[in-house]
C-alpha positions in Angstrom: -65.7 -14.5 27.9 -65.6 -17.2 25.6 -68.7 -19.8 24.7 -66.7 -22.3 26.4 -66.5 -20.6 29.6 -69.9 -18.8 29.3 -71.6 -22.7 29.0 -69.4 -24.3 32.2 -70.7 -20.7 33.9 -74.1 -21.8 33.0 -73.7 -25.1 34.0 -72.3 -24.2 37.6 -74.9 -21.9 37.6 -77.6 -24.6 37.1 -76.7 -26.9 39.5 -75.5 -24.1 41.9 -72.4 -25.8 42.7 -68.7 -25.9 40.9 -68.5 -28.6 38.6 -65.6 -30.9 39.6 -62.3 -31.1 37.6 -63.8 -34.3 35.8 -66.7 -33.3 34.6 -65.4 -29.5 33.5 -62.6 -31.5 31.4 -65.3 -33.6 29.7 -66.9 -30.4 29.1 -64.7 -28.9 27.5 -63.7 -31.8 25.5 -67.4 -32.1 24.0 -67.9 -28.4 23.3 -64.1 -28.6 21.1 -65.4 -32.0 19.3 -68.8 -29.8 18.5 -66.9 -26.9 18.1 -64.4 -28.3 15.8 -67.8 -30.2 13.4 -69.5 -27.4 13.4 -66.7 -25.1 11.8 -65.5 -28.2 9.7 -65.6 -26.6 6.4 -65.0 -30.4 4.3 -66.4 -33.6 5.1 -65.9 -37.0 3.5 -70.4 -37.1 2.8 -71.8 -36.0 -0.1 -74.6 -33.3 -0.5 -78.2 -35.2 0.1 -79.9 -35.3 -3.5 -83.5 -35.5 -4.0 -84.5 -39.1 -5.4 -85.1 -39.0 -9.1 -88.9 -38.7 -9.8 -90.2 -41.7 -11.4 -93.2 -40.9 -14.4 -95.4 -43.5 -15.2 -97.1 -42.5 -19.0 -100.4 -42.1 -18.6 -102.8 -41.8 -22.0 -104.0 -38.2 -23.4 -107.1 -38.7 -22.4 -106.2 -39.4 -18.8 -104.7 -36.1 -18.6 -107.0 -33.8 -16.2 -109.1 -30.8 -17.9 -107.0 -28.4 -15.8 -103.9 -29.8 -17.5 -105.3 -30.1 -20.9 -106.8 -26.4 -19.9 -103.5 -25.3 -19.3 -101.8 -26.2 -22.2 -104.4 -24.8 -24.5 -104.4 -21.6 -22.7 -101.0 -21.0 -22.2 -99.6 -22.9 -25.7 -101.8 -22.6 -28.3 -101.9 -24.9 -31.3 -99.6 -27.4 -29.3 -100.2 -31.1 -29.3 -99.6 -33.2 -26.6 -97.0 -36.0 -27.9 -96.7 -38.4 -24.5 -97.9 -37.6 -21.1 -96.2 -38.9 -17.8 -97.6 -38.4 -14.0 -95.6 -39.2 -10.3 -96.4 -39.7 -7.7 -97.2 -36.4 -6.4 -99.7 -35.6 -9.4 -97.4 -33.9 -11.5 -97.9 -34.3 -15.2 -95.1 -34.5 -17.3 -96.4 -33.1 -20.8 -94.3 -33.5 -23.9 -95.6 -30.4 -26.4 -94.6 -30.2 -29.9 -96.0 -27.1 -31.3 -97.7 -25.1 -34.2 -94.1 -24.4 -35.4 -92.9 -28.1 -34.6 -90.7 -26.8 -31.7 -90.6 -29.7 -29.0 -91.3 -28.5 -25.3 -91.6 -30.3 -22.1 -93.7 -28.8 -19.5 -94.3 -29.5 -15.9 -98.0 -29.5 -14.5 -99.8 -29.8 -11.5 -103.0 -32.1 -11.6 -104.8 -28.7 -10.7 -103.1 -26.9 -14.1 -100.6 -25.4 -12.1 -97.8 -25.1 -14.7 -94.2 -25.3 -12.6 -91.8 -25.9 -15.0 -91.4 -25.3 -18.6 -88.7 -26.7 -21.1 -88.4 -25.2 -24.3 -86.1 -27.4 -26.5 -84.4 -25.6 -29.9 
């Protein structure tokens, strides 16, 4: 038994009646509409992106202890050369290091690091 035919069963079954020749027919014609979307391999939208995250630069010494703690921990003898936070407290940390390699790292506002970007 098809899923066509298993949902007009169900639907007869519901109402405990037969469904009359109308109503089956408009049935069926929803079920190949949804049938047809959902197996609809190309459509004319594109994929939903996630809206650019906007940094507003903040000054070094705004930058949390757990950040700052961070950075210190986990690259030593780095420098912080501009510092950006969003909206959701993530810090944006430019790093240029010991060996003048340029990094940017991604931090929470709790030191969390998420993301780092090591640029050679």
């Amino acid at each position: 038994m098809n899923a066509q035919a298993k949902d007009l069963k169900s639907v007869s079954q519901d109402k405990n009646t037969v469904p009359d020749k109308e109503n089956v027919t408009e049935r069926k014609q929803d079920l190949s509409t949804k049938k047809t979307t959902e197996l609809s391999p190309a459509t004319n939208q594109q994929p939903v992106k996630a809206a650019p995250q906007v940094y507003q630069k903040v000054e070094h010494s705004k930058v949390p202890a757990p950040v700052q703690q961070e950075i210190a921990k986990k690259h030593k003898g780095s420098k912080i050369s501009t510092a950006s936070v969003n909206s959701a407290g993530i810090y944006k940390v430019e790093l240029i290091g010991a060996d003048k390699t340029q990094r940017t790292i991604y931090v929470d506002k709790n030191g969390k690091e998420i993301k780092d970007d090591l640029k050679q």
